[in-house]
VEXVOLO-281420 format. One record per residue: x, y, z of N, C-alpha, C, O in turn; residue number from 1. Coordinates in Angstrom, 1 decimal, padded with zeros to 4 digits. Layout:
% VEXVOLO-281420
nc1  nc2  nc3  cac1  cac2  cac3  cc1  cc2  cc3  oc1  oc2  oc3  seq
X  Y  Z  X  Y  Z  X  Y  Z  X  Y  Z  NUM
...
***
This chain:
% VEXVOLO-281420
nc1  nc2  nc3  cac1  cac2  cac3  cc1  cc2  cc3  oc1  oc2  oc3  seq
006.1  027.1  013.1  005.3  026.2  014.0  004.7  025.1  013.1  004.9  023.9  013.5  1
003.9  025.3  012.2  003.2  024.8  011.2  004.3  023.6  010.4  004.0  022.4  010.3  2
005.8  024.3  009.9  006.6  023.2  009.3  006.9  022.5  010.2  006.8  021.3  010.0  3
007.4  022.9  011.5  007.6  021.3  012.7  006.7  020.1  013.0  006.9  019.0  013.5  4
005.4  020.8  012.6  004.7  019.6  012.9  004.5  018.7  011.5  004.2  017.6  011.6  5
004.6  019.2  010.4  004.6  018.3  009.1  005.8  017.4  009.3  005.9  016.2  009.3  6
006.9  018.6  009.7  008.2  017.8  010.0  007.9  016.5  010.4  008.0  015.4  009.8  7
007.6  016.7  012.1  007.0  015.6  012.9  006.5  014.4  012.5  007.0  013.3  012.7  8
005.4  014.9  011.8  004.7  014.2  011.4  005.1  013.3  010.2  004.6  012.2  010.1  9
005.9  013.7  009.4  006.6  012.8  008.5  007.5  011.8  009.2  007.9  010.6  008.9  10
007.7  012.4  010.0  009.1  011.4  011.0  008.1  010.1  011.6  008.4  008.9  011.6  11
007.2  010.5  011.9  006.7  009.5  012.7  005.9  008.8  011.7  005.9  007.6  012.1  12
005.1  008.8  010.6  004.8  008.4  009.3  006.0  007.5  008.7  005.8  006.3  009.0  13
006.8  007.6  008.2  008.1  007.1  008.0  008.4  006.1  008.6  008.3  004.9  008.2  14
008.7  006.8  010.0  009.2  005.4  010.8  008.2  004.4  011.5  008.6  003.4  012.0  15
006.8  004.9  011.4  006.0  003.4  011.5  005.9  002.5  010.5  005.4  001.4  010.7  16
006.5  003.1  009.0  006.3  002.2  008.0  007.7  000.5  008.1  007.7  -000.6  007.7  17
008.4  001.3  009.0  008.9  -000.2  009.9  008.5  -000.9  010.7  008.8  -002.0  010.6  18
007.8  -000.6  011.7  006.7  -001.3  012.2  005.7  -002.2  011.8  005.5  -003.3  012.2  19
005.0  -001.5  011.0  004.1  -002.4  009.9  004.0  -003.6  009.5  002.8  -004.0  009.2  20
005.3  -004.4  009.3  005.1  -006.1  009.1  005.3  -006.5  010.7  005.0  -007.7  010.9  21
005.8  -005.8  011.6  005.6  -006.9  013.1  004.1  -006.7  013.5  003.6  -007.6  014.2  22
003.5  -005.5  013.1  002.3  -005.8  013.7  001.3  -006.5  013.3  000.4  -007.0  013.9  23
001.5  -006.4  011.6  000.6  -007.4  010.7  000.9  -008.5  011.1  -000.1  -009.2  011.4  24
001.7  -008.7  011.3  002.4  -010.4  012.2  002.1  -010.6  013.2  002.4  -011.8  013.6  25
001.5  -009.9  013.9  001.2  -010.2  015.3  -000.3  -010.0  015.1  -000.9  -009.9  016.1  26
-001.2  -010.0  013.9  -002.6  -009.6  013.5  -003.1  -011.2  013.3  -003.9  -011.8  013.9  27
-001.8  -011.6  011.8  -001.4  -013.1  011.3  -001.7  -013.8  012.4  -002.8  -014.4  012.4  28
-001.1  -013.9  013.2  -000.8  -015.1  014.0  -001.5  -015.3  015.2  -001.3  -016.1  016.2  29
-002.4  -014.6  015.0  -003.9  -014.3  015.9  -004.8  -015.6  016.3  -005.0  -016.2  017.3  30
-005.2  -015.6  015.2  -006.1  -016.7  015.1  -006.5  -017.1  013.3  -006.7  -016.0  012.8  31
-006.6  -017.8  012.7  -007.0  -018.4  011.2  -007.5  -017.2  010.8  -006.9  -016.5  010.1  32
-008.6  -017.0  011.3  -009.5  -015.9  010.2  -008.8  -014.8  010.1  -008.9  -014.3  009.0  33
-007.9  -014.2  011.0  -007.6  -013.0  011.2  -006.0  -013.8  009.7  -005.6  -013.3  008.7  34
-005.8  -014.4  010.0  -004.5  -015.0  008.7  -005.2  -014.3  007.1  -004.8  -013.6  006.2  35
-006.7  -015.3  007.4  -007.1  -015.4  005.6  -007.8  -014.0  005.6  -007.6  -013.5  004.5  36
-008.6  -013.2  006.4  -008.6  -011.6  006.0  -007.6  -011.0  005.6  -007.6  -010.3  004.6  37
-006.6  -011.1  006.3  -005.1  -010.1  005.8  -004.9  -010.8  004.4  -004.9  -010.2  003.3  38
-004.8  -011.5  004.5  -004.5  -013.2  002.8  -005.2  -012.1  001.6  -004.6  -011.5  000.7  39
-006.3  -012.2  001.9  -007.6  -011.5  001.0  -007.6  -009.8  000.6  -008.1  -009.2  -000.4  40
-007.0  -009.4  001.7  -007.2  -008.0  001.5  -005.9  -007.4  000.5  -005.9  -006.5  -000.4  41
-004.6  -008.5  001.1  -003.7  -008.2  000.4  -003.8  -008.9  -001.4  -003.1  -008.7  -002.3  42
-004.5  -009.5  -001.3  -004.9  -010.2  -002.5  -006.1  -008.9  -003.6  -006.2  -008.8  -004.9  43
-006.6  -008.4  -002.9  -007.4  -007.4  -003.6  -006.6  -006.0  -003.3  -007.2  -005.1  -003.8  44
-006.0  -005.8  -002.9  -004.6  -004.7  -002.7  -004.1  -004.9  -004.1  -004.5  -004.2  -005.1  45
-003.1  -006.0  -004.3  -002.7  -006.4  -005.3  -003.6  -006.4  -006.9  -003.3  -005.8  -007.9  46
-004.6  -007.2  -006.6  -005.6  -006.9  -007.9  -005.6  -005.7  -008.5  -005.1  -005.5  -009.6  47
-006.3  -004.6  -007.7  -006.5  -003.0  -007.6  -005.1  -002.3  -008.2  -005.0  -001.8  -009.3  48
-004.4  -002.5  -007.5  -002.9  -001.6  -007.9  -002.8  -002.4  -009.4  -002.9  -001.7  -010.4  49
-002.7  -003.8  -009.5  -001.9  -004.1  -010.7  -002.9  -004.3  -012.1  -002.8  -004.7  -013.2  50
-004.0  -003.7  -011.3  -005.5  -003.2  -012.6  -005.1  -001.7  -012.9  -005.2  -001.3  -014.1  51
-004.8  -001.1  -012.2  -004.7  000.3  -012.5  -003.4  000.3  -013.2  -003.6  000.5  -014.4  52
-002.3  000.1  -013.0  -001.0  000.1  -013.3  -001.0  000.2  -014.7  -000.5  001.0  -015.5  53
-002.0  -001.2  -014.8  -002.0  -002.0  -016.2  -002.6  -000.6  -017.0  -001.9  000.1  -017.6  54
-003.9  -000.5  -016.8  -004.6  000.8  -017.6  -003.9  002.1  -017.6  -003.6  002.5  -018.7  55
-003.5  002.8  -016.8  -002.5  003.7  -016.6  -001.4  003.5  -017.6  -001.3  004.4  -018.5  56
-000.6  002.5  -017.6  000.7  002.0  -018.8  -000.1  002.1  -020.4  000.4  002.5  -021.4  57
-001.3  001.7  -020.4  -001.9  001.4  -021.5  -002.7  003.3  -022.2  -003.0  003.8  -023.3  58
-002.7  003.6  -021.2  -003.2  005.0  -021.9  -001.9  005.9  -022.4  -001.9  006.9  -023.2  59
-000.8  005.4  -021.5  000.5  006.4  -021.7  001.2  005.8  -023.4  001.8  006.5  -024.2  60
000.8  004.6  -023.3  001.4  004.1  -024.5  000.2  004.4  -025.8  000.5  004.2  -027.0  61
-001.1  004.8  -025.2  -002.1  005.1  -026.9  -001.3  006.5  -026.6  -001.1  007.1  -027.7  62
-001.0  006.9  -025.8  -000.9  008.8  -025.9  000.3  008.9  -026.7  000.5  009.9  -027.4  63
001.3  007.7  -026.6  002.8  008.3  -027.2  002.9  007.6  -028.6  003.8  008.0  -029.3  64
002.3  006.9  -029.0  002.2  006.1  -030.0  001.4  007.1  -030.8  000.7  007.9  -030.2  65
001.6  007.2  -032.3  001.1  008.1  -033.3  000.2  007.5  -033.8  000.3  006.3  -034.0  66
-001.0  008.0  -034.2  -002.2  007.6  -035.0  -002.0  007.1  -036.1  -003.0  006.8  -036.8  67
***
């Protein structure tokens, strides 16, 4: 009972990840502000991940690199 609903629940997880840019698009095309918040968030989305990424790569390469 328990695995059908992870099941489920991945299915339906999954397949809203297609959904996702028509509705951002239909968020976009709202009105201006609603444009430059999504603009911004995805701008500090980006920052975030590609700060971490950066540090993350940088610790794996002091770890593998010899003293």
């Amino acid at each position: 009972m328990i695995t059908l609903s992870i099941v489920s629940f991945l299915e339906r997880l999954l397949g809203s990840i297609g959904e996702m840019p028509f509705r951002f698009a239909d968020v976009v095309t709202h009105d201006p502000i609603s444009a430059v918040l999504v603009g911004i968030g995805a701008l500090v989305m980006t920052l975030t991940l590609g700060t971490g990424a950066y540090l993350t790569l940088g610790a794996v390469v002091d770890f593998v690199t010899p003293s």
